[in-house]
Short mmCIF file of the C-alpha atoms (twelve columns), coordinates in Angstrom:
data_MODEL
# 
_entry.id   MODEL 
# 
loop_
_atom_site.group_PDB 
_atom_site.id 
_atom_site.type_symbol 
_atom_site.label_atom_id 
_atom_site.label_alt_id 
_atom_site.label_comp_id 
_atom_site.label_asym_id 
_atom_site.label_seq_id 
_atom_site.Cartn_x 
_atom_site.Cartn_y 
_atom_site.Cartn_z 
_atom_site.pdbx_PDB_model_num 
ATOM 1   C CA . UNK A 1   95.621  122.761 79.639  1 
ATOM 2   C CA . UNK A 2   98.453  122.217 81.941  1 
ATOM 3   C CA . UNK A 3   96.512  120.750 84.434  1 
ATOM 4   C CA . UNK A 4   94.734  118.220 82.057  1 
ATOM 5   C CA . UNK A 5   97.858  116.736 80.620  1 
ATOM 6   C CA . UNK A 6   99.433  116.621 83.947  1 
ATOM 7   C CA . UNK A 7   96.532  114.377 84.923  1 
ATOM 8   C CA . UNK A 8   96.787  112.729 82.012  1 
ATOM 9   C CA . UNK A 9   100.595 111.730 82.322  1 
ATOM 10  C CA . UNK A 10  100.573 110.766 86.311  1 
ATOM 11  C CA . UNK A 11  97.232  109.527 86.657  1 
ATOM 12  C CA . UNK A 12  99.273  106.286 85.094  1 
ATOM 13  C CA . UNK A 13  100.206 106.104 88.946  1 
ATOM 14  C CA . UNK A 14  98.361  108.046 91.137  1 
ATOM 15  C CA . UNK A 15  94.860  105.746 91.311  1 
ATOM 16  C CA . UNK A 16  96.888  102.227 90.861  1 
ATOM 17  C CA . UNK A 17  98.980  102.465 93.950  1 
ATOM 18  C CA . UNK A 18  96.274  103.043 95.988  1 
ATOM 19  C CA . UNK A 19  94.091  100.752 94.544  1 
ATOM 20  C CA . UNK A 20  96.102  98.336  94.473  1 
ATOM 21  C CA . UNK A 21  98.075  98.840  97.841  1 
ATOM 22  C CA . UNK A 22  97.942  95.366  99.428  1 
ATOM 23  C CA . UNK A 23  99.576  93.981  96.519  1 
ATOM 24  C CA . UNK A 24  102.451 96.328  95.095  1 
ATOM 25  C CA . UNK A 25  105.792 97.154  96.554  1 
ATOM 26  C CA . UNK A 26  106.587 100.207 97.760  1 
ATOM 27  C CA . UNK A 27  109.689 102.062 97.440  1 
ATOM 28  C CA . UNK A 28  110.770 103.989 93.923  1 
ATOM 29  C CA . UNK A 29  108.410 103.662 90.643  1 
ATOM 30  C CA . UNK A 30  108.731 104.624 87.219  1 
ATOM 31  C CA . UNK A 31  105.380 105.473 85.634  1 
ATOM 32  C CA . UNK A 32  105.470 105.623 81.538  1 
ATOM 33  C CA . UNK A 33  102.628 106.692 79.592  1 
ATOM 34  C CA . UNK A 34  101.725 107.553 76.303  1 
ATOM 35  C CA . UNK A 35  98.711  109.607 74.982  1 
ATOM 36  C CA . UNK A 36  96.695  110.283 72.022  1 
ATOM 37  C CA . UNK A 37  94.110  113.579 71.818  1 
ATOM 38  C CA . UNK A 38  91.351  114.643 69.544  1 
ATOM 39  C CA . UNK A 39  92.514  117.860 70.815  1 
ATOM 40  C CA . UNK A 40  95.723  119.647 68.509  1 
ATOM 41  C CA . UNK A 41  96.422  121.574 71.133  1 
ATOM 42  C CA . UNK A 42  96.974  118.393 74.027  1 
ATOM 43  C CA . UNK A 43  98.834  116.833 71.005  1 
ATOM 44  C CA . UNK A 44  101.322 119.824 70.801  1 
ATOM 45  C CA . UNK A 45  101.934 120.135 74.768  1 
ATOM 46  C CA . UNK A 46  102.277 116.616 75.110  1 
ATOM 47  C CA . UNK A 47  104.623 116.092 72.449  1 
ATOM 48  C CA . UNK A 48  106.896 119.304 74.057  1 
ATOM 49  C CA . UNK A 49  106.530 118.075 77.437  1 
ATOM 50  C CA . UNK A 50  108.007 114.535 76.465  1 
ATOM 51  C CA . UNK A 51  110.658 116.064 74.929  1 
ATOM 52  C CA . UNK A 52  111.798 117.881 77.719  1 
ATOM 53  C CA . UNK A 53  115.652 117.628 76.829  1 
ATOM 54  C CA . UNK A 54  114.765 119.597 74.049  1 
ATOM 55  C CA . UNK A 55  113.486 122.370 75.899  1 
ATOM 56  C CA . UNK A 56  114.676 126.077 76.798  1 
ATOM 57  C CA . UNK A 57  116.612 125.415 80.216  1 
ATOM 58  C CA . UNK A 58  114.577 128.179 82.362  1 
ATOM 59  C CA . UNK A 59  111.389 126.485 80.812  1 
ATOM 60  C CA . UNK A 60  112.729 122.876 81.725  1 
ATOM 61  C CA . UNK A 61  113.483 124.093 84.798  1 
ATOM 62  C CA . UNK A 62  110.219 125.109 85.551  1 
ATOM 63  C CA . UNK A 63  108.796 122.030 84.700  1 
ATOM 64  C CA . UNK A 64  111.158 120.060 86.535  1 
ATOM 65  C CA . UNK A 65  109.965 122.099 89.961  1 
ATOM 66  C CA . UNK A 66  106.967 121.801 89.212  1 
ATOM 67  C CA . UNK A 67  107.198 117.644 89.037  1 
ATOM 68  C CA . UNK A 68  109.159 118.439 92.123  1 
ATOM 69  C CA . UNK A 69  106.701 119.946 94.398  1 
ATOM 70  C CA . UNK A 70  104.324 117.344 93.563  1 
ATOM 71  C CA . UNK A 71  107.121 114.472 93.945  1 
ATOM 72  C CA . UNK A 72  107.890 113.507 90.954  1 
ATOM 73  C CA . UNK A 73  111.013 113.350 88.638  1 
ATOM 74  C CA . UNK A 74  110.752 113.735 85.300  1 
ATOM 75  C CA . UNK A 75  112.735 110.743 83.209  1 
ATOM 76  C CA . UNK A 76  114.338 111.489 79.731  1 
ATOM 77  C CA . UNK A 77  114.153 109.015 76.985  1 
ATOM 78  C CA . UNK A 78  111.195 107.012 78.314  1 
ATOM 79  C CA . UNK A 79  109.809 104.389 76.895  1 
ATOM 80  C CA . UNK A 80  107.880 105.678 74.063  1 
ATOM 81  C CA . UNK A 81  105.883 108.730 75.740  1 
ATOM 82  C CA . UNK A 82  106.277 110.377 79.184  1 
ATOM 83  C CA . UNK A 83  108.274 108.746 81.771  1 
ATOM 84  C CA . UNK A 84  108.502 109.993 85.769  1 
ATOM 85  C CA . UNK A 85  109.647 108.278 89.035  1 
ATOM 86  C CA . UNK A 86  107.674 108.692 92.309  1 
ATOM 87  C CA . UNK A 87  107.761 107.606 95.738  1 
ATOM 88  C CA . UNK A 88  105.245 105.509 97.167  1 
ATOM 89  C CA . UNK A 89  105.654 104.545 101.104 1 
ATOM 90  C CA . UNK A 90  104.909 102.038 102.950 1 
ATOM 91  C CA . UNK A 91  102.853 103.766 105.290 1 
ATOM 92  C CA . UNK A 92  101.228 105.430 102.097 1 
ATOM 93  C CA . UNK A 93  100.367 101.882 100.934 1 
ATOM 94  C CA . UNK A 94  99.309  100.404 104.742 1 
ATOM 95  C CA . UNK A 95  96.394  103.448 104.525 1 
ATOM 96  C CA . UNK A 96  95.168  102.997 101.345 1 
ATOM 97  C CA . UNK A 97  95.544  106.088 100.169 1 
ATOM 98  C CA . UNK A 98  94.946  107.787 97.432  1 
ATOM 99  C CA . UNK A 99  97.622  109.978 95.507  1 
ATOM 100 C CA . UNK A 100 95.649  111.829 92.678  1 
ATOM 101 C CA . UNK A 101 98.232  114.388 91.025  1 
ATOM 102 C CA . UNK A 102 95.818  116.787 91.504  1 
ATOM 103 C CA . UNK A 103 94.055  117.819 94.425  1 
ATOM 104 C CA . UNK A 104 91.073  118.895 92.457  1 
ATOM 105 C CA . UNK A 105 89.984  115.086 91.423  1 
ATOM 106 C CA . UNK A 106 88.720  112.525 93.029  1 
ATOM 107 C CA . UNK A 107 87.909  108.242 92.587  1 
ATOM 108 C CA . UNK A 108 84.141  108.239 91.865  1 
ATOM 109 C CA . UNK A 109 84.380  104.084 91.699  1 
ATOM 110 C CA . UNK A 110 86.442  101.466 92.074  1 
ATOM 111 C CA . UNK A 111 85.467  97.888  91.209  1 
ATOM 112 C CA . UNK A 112 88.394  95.259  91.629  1 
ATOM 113 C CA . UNK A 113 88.383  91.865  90.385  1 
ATOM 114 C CA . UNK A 114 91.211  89.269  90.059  1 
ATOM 115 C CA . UNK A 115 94.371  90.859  88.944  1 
ATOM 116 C CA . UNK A 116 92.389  93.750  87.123  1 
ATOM 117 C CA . UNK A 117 90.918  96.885  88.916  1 
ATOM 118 C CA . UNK A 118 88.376  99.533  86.907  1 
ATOM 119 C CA . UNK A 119 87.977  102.900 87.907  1 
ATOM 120 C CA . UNK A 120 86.461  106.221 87.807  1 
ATOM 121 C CA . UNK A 121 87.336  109.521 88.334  1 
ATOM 122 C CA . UNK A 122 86.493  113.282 88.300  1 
ATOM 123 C CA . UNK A 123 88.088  116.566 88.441  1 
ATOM 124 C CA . UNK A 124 86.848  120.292 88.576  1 
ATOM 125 C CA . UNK A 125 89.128  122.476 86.500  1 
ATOM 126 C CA . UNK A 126 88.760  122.078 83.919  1 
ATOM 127 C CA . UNK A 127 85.519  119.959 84.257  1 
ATOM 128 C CA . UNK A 128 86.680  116.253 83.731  1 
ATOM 129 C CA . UNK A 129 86.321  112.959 83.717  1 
ATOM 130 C CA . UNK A 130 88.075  109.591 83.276  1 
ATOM 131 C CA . UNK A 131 88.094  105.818 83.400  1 
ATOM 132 C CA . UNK A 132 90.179  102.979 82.454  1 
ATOM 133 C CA . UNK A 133 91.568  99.478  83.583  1 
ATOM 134 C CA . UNK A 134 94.706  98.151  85.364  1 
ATOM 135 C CA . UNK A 135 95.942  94.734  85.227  1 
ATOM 136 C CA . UNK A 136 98.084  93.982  87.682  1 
ATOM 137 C CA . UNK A 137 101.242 91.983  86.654  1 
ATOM 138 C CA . UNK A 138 102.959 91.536  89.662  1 
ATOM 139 C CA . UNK A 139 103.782 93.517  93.001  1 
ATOM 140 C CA . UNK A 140 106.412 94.821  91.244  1 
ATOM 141 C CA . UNK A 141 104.651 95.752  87.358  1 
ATOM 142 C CA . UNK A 142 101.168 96.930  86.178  1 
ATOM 143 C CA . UNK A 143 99.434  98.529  82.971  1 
ATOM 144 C CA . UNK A 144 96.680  100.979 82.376  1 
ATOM 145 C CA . UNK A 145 94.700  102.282 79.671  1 
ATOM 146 C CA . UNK A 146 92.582  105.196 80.235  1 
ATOM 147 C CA . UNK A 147 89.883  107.568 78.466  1 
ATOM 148 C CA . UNK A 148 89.599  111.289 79.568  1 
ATOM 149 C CA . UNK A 149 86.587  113.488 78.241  1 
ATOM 150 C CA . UNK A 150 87.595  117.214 79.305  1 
ATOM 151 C CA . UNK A 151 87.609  120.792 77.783  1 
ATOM 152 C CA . UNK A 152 90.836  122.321 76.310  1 
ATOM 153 C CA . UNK A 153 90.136  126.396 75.692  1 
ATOM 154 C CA . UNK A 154 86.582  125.807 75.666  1 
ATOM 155 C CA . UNK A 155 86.683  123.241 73.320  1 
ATOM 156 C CA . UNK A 156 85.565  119.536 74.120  1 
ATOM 157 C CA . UNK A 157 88.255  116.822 73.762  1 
ATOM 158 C CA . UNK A 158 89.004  113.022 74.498  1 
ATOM 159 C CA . UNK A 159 92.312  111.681 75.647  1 
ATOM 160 C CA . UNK A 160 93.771  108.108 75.826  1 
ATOM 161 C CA . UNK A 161 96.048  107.112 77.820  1 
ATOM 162 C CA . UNK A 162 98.184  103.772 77.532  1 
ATOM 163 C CA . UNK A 163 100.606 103.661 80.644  1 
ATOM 164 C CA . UNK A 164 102.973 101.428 82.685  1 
ATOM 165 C CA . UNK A 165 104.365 101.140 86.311  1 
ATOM 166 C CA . UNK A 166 107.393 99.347  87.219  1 
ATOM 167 C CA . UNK A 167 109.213 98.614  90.590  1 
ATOM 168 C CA . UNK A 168 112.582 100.117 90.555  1 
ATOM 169 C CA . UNK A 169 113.989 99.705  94.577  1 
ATOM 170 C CA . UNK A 170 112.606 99.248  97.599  1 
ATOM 171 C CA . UNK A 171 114.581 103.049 98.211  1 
ATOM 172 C CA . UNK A 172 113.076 106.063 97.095  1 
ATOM 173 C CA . UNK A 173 116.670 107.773 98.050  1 
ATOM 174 C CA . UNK A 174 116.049 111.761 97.695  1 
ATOM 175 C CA . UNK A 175 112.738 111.367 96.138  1 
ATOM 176 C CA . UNK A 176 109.890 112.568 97.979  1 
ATOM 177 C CA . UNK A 177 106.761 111.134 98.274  1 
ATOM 178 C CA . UNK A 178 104.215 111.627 95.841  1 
ATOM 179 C CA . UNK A 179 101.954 114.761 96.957  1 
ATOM 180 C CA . UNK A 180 98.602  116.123 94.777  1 
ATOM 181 C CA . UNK A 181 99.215  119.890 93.357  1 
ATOM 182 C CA . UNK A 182 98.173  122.641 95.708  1 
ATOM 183 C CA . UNK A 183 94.323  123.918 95.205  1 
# 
């Protein structure tokens, strides 16, 4: 469950910078997002994790590494859903590459055309997949709306995902750069 939701939530950034490297900025990002389940259960967790002010401290805490490790920061009060800032280099962006949140998934197609870029993706546990749209605003703004067929406790369930990068400074100060969560 944790695993799906945390793809949910960061995949708003992972698959657009790389996509989309020749024409955003990179330095500091914040990456909003806002989902909707068929699954209770992903409606629950997602509703405590963007309320993390609200949480027990140790279990904050814990959350807050964990966004750590992976290079991310957590921001309270975001617009609407989840909000989190990550680092995206310029050597990150000169390459290409990819920064999935999760090291089990992977692009299965990318298809860019004018200011708008489709793509696909898979992971492996739990078994799912995804696709959506970004529409590039500017090198410094983009949206995204993804779907997400996975598997929560067995059960089959669809996510959407409605998210939002913006460009916050060309310095990423003590924020590291965005890394995928150990296998």
């Amino acid at each position: 469950m944790k695993g799906v939701l945390l793809c949910a939530v960061l995949a708003a950034g992972g698959v657009a910078f790389s996509a989309s490297a020749q024409t955003l900025k990179p330095g500091l990002w914040e990456i909003s997002s806002q989902m909707k389940s068929s699954s209770e259960e992903a409606e629950k967790a997602y509703a405590q994790a963007k309320n993390m002010a609200n949480m027990p401290p140790e279990r904050r805490k814990k959350m807050e590494e964990m966004m750590a490790q992976r290079g991310m920061k957590m921001v309270p009060g975001g617009p609407g859903g989840m909000s989190a800032q990550m680092c995206m280099t310029k050597e990150m962006i000169e390459r290409k590459e990819v920064p999935m949140p999760r090291s089990d998934c992977n692009t299965t197609q990318q298809e860019r055309s004018g200011n708008t870029l489709k793509f696909a993706f898979a992971c492996t546990s739990p078994p799912s997949k995804g696709e959506g749209v970004y529409t590039f605003v500017s090198p410094e703004a983009y949206t995204v709306k993804m779907t997400i067929d996975t598997s929560i406790k067995g059960k089959p369930a669809t996510m959407s995902m409605d998210g939002s990068g913006k460009w916050l400074s060309a310095d990423c100060g003590t924020q590291k750069p965005v890394r995928p969560e150990a296998k």
